[in-house]
GUVEXDO-284173 format. One record per residue (C-alpha): residue in three letters; y, z, x. Coordinates in steps of 0.02 Angstrom, whole numbers, plus 50000, padded with zeros to 5 digits. Each point is the difference from the previous one (the first is absolute). Layout:
BEGIN
ALAYZX...
***
This chain:
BEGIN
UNK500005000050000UNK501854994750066UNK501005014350046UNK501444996149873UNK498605000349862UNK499355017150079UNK501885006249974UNK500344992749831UNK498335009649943UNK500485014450050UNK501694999549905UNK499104994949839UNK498575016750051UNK501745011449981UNK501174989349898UNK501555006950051UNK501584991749859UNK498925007149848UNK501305002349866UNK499355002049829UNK501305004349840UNK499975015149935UNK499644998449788UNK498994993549885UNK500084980950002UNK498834989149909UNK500314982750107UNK500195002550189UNK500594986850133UNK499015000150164UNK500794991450136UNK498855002350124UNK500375000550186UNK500644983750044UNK501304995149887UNK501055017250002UNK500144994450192UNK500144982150004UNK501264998049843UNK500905017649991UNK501504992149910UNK499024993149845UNK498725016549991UNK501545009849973UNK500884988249863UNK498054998649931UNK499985022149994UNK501674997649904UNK499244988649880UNK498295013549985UNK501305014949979UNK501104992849881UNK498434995949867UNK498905015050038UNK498774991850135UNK499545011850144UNK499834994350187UNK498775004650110UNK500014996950177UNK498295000950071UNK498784991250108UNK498594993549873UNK498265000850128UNK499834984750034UNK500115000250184UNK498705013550020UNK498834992149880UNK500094984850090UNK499675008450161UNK498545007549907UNK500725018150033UNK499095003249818UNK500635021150038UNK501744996450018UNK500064985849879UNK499035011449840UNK501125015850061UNK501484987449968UNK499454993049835UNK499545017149951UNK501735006450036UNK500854984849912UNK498795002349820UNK500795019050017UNK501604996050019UNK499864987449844UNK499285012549894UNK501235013450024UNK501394989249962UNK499444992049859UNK499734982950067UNK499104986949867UNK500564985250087UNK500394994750201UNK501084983750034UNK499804997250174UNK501114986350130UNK498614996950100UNK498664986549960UNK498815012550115UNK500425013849923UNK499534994149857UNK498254992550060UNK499315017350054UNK500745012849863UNK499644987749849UNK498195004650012UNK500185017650077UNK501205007549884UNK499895007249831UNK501394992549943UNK500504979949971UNK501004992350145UNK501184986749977UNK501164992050104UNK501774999550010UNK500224982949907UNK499125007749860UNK501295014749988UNK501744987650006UNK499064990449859UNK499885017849909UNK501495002850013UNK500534983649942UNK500804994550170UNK500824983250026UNK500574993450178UNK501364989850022UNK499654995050169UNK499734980150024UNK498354995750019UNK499304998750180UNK499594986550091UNK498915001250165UNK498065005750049UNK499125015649910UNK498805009050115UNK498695009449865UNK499215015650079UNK498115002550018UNK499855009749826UNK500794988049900UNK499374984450097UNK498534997149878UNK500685002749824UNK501994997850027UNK500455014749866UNK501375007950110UNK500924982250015UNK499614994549813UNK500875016549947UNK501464997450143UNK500194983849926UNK500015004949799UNK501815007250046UNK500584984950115UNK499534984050017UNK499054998050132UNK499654980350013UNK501044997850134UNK498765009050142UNK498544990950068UNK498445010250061UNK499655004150169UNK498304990750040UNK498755004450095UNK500505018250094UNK498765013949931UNK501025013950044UNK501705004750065UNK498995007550135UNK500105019149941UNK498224999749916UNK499015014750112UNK498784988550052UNK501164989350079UNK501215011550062UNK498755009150092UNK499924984950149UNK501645003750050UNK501724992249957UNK499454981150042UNK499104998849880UNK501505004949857UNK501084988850130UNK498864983349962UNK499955001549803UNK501885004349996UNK500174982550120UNK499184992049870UNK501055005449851UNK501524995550111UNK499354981950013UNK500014999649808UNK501615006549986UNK500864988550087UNK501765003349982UNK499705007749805UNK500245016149948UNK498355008249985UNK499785012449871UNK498695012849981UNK499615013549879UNK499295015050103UNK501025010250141UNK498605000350131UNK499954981149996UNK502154998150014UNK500025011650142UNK498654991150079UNK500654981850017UNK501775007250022UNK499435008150167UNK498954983950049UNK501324987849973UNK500014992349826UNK501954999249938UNK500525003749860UNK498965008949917UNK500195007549800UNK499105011649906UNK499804995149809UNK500545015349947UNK501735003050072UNK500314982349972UNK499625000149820UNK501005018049984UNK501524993750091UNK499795007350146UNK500404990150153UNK498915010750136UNK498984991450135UNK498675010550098UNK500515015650101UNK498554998550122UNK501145007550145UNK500325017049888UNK498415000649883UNK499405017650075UNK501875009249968UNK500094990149841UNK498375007849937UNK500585018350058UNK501574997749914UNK499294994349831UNK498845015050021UNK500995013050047UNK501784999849982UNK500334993149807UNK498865015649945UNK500685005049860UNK499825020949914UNK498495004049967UNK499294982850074UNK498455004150124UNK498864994850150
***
């Protein structure tokens, strides 16, 4: 195993940015780890948006990561912890941002989880941005069926974005990762090939953050875009952005 995996594991073992709200609340936003610290500017105008129509927040790292890395202790003791926190609050429903996310609780969890998409069309949301035009990157979860995208593009028209072909993974899949950063560094070449000089657009943090550092220009997360949020990847301060959306916004009564 690479050392940065060995490090990233160990952060997910002891998730440090846990922030969970502090009533009941029936729907609850997960943002997972990567977007609070790759697009800090739209998770705090998306909080807003939660607050103001009685949707809680919780920032917490899902499992993934150590089920993937078949650490089956750490990965039950976090699922465990998650189903507790649920229950306590109240939760009957989890919207997640992350198409990952989303992959391993959806199964795991007592409760139905949605994603985002499906929340702005519950709450009746309608974008005014102008359609985009460029490449869409899907990520592994979504690669088979397309419901992330589909849902994306029920609240913006999405014609305008051609798929990129041929490039199984962004190269953050644990299997992958695990042969060391050339291997990430050839699938991200390959995506930049397609891009050509388009804007390529992608729906899931890890994935922005990942051709950002390895080249690709611009690149556009669905979500801001459609919100109105003009935010490109903060690869350089995704670690202090992830403290900060953890720590410092806690609110009374809001907890660890």
């Amino acid at each position: 195993m690479h050392l940065i995996q060995r490090l990233m594991l160990l952060e997910k073992r002891h998730y440090p940015f846990r922030r969970w709200p502090k009533g009941h609340s029936a729907a609850l936003l997960f943002p997972g780890c990567n977007f609070p610290g790759q697009y800090p500017k739209t998770m705090a105008y998306l909080e807003d948006l939660c607050r103001a129509r009685g949707v809680g927040v919780a920032y917490d790292c899902c499992g993934k990561p150590l089920g993937d890395a078949r650490d089956e202790a750490g990965a039950a003791h976090s699922l465990a912890a998650l189903e507790k926190r649920l229950k306590a609050l109240g939760v009957e429903r989890v919207y997640t941002l992350c198409p990952n996310c989303a992959a391993y609780l959806a199964p795991r969890l007592s409760v139905p989880v949605k994603s985002v998409y499906e929340l702005l069309k519950e709450w009746g949301w309608s974008s005014h941005a102008v359609p985009p035009e460029g490449v869409v990157f899907r990520p592994c979860p979504d690669r088979k069926e397309g419901t992330w995208l589909r849902e994306a593009g029920a609240l913006l028209s999405l014609d305008g974005l051609r798929g990129v072909e041929k490039v199984p993974c962004c190269g953050l899949r644990h299997e992958i990762a695990a042969h060391g950063p050339e291997a990430g560094q050839k699938l991200c070449a390959l995506v930049k090939e397609q891009q050509s000089e388009d804007t390529l657009f992608t729906y899931c943090a890890s994935c922005s953050g990942q051709f950002a550092r390895h080249g690709c220009a611009p690149v556009r997360h669905l979500l801001p875009y459609l919100l109105g949020v003009d935010e490109a990847p903060d690869c350089a301060r995704s670690f202090l952005n992830r403290m900060k959306s953890g720590w410092f916004p806690r609110r009374k009564g809001e907890r660890p």
